[in-house]
C-alpha positions in Angstrom: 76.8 -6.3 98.3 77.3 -4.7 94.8 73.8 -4.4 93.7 74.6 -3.0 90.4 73.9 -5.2 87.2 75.1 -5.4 84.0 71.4 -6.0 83.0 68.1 -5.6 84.6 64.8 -7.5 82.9 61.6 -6.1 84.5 59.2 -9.1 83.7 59.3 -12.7 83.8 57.1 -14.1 80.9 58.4 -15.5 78.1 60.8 -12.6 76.5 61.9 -11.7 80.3 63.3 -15.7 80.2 64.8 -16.0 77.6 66.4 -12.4 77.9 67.9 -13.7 81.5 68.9 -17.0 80.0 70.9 -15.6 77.2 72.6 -12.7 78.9 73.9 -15.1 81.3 75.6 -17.4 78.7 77.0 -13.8 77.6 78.8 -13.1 81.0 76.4 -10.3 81.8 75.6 -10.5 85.8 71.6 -10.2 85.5 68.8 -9.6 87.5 65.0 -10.5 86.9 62.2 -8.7 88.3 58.9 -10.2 88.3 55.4 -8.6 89.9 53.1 -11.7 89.8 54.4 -14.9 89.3 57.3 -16.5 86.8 56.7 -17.6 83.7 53.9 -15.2 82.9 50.9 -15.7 80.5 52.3 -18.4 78.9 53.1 -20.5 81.2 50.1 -19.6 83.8 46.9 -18.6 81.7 47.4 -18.5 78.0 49.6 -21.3 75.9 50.4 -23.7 78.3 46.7 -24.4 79.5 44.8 -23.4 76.4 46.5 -26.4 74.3 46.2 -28.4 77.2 42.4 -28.0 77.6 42.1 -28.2 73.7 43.4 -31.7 73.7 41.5 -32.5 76.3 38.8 -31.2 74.2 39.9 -33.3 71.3 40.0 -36.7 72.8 36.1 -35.8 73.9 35.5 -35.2 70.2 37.4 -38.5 69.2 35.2 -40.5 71.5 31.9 -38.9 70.4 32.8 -39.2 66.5 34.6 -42.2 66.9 32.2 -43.8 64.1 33.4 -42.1 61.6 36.8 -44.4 62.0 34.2 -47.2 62.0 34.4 -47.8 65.8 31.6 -47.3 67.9 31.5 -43.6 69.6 31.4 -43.2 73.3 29.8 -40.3 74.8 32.4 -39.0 77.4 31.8 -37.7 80.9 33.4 -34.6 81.0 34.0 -33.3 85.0 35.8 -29.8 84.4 37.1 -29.9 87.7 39.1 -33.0 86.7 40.1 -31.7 83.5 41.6 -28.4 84.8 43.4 -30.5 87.9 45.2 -31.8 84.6 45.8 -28.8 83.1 47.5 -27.5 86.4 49.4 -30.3 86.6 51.0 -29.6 83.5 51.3 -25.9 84.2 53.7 -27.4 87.3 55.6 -29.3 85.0 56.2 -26.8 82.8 57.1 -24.3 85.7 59.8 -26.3 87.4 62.0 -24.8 85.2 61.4 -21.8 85.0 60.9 -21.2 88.7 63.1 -18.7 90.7 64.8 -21.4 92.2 65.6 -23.1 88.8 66.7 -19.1 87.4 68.8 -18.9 90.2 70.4 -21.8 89.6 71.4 -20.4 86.4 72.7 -18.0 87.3 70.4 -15.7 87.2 69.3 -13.4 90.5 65.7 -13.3 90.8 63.2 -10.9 92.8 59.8 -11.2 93.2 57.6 -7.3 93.8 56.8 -4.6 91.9 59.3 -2.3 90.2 59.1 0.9 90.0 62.0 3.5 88.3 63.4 5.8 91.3 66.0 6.8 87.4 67.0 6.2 84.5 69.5 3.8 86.2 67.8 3.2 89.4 64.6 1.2 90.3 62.9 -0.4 93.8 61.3 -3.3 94.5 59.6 -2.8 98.1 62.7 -1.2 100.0 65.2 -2.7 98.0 67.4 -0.3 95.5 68.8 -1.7 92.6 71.1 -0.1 89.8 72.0 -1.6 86.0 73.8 0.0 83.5 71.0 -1.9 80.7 67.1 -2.8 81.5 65.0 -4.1 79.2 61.4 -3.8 79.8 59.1 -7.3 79.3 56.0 -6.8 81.0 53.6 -8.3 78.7 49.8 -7.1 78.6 46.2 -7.7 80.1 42.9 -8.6 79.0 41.3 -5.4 77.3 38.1 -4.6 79.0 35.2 -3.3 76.0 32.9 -0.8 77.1 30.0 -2.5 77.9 27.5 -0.9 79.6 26.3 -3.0 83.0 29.3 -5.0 82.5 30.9 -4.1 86.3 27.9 -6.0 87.6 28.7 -9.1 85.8 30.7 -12.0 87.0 32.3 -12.2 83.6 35.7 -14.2 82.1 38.4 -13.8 80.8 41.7 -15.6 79.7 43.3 -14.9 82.7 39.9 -16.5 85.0 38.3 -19.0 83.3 40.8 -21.3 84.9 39.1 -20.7 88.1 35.7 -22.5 86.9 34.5 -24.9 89.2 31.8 -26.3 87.1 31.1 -26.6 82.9 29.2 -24.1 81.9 25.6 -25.0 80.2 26.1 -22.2 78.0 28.8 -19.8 77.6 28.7 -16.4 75.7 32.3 -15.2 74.0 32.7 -11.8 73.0 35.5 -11.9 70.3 36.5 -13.9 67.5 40.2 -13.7 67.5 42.7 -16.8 68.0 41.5 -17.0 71.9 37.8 -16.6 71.7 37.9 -18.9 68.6 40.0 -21.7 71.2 37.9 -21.6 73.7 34.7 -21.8 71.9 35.9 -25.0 70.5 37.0 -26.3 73.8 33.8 -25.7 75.3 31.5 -27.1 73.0 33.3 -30.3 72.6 33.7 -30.9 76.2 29.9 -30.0 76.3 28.9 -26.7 76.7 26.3 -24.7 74.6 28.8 -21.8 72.9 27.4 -19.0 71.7 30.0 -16.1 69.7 29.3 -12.9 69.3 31.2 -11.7 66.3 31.9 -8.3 66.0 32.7 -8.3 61.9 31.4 -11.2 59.5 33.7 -13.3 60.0 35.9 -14.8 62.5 39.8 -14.4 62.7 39.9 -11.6 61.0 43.5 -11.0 60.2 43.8 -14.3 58.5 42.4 -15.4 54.9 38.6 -15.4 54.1 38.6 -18.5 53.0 40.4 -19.6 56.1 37.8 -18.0 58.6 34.9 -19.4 56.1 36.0 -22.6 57.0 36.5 -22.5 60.5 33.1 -20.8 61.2 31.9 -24.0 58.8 33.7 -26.3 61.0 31.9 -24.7 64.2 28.7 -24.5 62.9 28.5 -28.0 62.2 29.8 -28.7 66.0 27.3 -26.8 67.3 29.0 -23.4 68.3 26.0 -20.5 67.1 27.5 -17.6 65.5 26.2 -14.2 65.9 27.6 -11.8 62.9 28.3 -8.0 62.7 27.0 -7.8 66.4 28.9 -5.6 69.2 28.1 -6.4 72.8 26.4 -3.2 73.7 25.3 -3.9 77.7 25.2 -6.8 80.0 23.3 -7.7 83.5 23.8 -10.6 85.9 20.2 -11.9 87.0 20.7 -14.8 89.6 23.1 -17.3 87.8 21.9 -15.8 84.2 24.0 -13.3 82.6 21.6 -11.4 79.8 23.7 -9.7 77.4 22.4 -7.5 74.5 24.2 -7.8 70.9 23.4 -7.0 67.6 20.0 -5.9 69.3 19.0 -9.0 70.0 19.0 -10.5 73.8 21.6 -13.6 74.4 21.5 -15.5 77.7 23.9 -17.6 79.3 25.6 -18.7 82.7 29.1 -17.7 81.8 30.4 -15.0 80.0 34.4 -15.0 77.8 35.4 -11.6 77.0 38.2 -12.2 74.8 38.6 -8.6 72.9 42.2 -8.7 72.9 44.8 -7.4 74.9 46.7 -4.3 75.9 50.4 -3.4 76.9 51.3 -3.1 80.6 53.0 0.1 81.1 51.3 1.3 84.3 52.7 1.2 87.9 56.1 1.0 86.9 57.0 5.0 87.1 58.7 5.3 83.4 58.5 8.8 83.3 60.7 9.0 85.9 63.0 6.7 83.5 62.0 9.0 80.7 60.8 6.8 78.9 57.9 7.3 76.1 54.9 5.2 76.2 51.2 5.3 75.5 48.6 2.9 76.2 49.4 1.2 72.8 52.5 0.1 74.5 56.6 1.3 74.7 57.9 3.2 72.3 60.9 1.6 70.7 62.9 2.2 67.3 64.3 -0.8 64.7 66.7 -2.2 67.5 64.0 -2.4 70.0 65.7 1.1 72.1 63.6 2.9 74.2 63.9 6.8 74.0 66.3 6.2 76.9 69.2 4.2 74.8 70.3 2.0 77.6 66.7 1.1 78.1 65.0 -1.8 75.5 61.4 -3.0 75.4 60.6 -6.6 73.9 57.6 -8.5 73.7 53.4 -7.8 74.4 54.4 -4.5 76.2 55.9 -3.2 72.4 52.1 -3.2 71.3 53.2 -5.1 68.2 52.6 -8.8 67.3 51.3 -10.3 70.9 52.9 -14.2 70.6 55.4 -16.1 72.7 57.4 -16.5 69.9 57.9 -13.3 68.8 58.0 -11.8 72.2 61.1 -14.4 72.6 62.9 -13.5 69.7 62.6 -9.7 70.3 64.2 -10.2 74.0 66.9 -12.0 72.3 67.3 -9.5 69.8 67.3 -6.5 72.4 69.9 -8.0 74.7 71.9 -9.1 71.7 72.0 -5.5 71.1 72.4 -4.1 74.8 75.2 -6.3 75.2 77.3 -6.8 72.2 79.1 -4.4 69.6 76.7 -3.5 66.8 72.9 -4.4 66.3 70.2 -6.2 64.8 66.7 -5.4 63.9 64.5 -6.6 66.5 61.1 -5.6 64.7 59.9 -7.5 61.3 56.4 -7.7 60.0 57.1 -11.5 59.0 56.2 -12.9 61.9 54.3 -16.1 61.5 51.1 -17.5 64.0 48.7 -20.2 64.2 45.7 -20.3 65.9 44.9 -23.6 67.7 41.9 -24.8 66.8 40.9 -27.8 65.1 41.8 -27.4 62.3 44.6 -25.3 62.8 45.0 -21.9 61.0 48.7 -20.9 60.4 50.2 -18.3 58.7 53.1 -16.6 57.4 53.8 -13.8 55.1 51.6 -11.9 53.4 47.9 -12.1 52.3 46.4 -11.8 49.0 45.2 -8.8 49.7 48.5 -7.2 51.1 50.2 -8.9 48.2 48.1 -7.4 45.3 48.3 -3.8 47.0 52.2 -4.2 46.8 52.7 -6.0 43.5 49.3 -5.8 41.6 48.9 -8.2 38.8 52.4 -10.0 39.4 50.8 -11.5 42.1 50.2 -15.2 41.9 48.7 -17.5 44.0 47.8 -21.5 44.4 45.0 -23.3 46.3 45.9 -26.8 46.9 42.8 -28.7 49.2 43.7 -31.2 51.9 41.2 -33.7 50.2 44.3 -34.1 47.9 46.6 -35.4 50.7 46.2 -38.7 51.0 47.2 -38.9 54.7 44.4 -36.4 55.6 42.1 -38.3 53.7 43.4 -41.5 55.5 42.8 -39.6 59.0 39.6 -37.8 57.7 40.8 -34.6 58.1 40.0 -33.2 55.1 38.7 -30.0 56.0 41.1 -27.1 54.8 43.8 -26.1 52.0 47.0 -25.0 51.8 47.1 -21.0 49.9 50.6 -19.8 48.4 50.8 -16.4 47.2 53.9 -15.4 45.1 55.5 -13.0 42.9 55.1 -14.0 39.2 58.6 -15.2 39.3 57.9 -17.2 41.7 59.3 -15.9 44.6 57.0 -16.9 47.8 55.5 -13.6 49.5 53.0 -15.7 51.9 51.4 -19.0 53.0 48.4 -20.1 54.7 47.2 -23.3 56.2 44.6 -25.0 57.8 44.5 -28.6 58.7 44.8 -30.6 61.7 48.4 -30.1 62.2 49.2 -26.1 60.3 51.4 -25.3 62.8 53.7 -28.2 62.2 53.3 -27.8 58.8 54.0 -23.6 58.4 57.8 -23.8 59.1 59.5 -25.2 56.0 57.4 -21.7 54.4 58.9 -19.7 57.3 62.1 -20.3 56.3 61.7 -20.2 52.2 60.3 -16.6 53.4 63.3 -15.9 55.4 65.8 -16.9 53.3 64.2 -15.5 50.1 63.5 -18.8 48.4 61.0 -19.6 45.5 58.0 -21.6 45.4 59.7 -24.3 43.2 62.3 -25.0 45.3 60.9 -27.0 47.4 59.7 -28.9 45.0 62.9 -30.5 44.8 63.1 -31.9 48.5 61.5 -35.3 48.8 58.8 -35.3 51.6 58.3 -38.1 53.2 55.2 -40.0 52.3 52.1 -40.5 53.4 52.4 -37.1 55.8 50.3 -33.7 56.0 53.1 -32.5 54.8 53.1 -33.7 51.1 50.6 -31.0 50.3 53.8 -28.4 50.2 55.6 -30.9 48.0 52.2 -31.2 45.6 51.5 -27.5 45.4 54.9 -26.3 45.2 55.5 -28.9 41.8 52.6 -27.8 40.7 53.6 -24.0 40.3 56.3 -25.2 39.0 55.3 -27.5 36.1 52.9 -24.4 35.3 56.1 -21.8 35.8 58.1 -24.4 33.1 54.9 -24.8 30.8 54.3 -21.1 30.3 55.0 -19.3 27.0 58.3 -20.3 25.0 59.4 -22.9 27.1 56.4 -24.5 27.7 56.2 -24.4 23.9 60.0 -25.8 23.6 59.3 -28.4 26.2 56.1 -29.8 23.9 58.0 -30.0 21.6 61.2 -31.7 22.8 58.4 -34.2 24.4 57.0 -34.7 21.1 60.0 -35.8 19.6 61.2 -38.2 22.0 58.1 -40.1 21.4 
């Protein structure tokens, strides 16, 4: 058997599939290598069941607030056993095609061990050799650990566990306020746990707007979630089913702990000096084209240490084999990568901030706040809570956008692609949107730079005047 490949993927999350999946269309005879299980976080522990459990989470919500659609609220019995047989039920669904019998059906010649580089060229998995004359290298990342002192005596969570509950929580501490621990504090407390968040700054998702993070921490204070600012867990201790933990220097106590700190690359076990390859624990060195320090080796995705989302890691993986196996290349690393974080409402993003902006362009810097109590269908479905933020160049040309309302991540894409193909606020002005929909607010904001753009200086003052005349 000729066990040399055109192209070897060493992990099977969501870069590593859609890596195999387009190299076969190409012709390219591929092989996937995968440690743990196909499919990776994605599919096992982080998008799939997150948004499953947040809906779940929802519809609890819905019933208990049910008044304020003038119907009578219902308080709902939450079993978390139930609720995460659900949730791995869809994770099934979503893995029957992507399982190795499914890739193999493709086309695509799966393994299932631990890799390990004998070569550049040459790698094992278990006592099985295997040569390529490309790998790319999509082996995602792990829960980062903080130094907590105590902490190894704790039965603590993380993103990758808390699917192994067997019963809710009565009140469960989370370290971080990032996209995760900011999802699953919301989950808990609306399928009825006491949440309790350590923050480690003063406020929570950090990387996004202020006035976005005000009003999510708004949002969970008035559901109940406490909030505890500028604090860093410093030690922990498990005492029967209590976990004390000390933060801020004051004593918290709860019988489950969430450590969601972030995450960090997986470059360990797989031998890559022996490849020659440079890493650190920030991740895999790789240049524009996402090349390794080893040219016929690429790196795409969480293990890069750059922007840690599905989507991203996706369109790097088809960005490095589009370059492994094709004449020229394209730039597989951009900084305008959007994201939403899940939550109700929804934060989204794309761009720039208004902060990033002003330290680029100063005072040409322009930006509009348009409130969702002006959309008529979030009013309608009284889910008023958030704004829509533009920031643009003075001539209008879009640098960022920010959103949060109910459905931001639906919304975020017509500004992902004005970003991408260099468009101006106003012109989407011009493209009817259909009405009543959360999506109006783009329509109303971007007509309303407009009209200012038109009414500014000499033409505003020409325009007046015309006006006045035809009266």
């Amino acid at each position: 058997m000729n066990d040399t490949y055109d192209l070897i993927i060493i992990g099977g999350g969501s870069a590593g599939l859609t890596a195999a999946s387009l190299a076969v269309q190409f012709g390219a005879r591929v092989a996937l290598v995968e440690k743990h299980r196909i499919g990776g976080d994605c599919t096992w522990t982080g998008c799939v069941p997150s948004k499953t459990l947040l809906k779940a989470a929802k519809v609890a919500h819905e019933m208990r607030t049910a008044d304020r659609h003038g119907l009578t609220p219902v308080q709902p019995v939450v079993d978390l056993e139930s609720v995460l047989a659900h949730v791995r039920a869809v994770i099934a669904d979503v893995y029957e095609e992507e399982s190795p019998e499914a890739l193999r059906a493709d086309g695509i010649d799966v393994f299932l061990g631990s890799p390990r580089f004998l070569d550049p060229y040459t790698i094992s998995v278990g006592e099985t050799e295997f040569t390529a004359r490309r790998f790319l290298l999509a082996t995602g990342a792990h829960p980062f650990i903080p130094p907590i002192d105590g902490l190894d005596s704790v039965d603590y969570l993380t993103y990758e566990t808390i699917w192994n509950l067997q019963a809710m929580p009565e009140h469960l501490l989370v370290v971080g306020a990032g996209p995760v621990g900011c999802e699953m504090a919301q989950a808990f407390r609306r399928l009825g746990a006491e949440v309790t968040m350590i923050v480690s700054r003063d406020r929570v998702l950090p990387r996004d707007e202020p006035a976005a993070s005000d009003v999510l921490a708004s949002v969970f204070t008035r559901e109940g979630i406490v909030l505890h600012w500028n604090a860093r867990a410093e030690s922990a201790s498990q005492q029967r089913d209590s976990i004390h933990l000390m933060a801020g220097g004051e004593e918290l106590m709860g019988d489950a702990l969430l450590l969601a700190a972030g995450r960090r690359p997986n470059v360990e076990g797989l031998d890559l000096e022996r490849a020659g390859v440079t890493h650190s624990e920030k991740g895999i060195q790789v240049d524009d084209n996402l090349r390794t320090s080893q040219k016929h080796i690429y790196a795409a995705g969480d293990c890069v240490g750059s922007y840690q989302f599905t989507h991203y890691a996706g369109w790097q993986a088809a960005m490095a084999v589009r370059n492994a196996l094709l004449p020229g290349t394209s730039k597989g690393v951009t900084d305008r990568v959007p994201w939403t974080t899940f939550t109700d409402p929804e934060v989204a993003r794309i761009g720039m901030s208004e902060a990033q902006a002003r330290d680029q362009f100063g005072k040409a810097v322009r930006t509009c706040d348009w409130p969702m109590e002006k959309v008529d269908r979030a009013r309608a479905e009284g889910d008023t809570a958030g704004f829509m933020k533009l920031v643009h160049h003075q001539d209008g040309t879009l640098l960022g956008a920010t959103i949060v309302a109910r459905r931001a991540g639906e919304m975020i894409h017509e500004w992902i692609l004005a970003l991408d193909r260099g468009l101006k606020v106003g012109d989407l002005a011009d493209v009817i949107h259909v009405y009543p929909t959360y999506s109006t607010v783009i329509m109303q904001a971007a007509a309303h730079i407009r009209v200012q753009q038109l009414l500014a200086g000499a033409s505003g003052r020409v325009i007046r005047s015309l006006a006045r005349l035809i009266r």
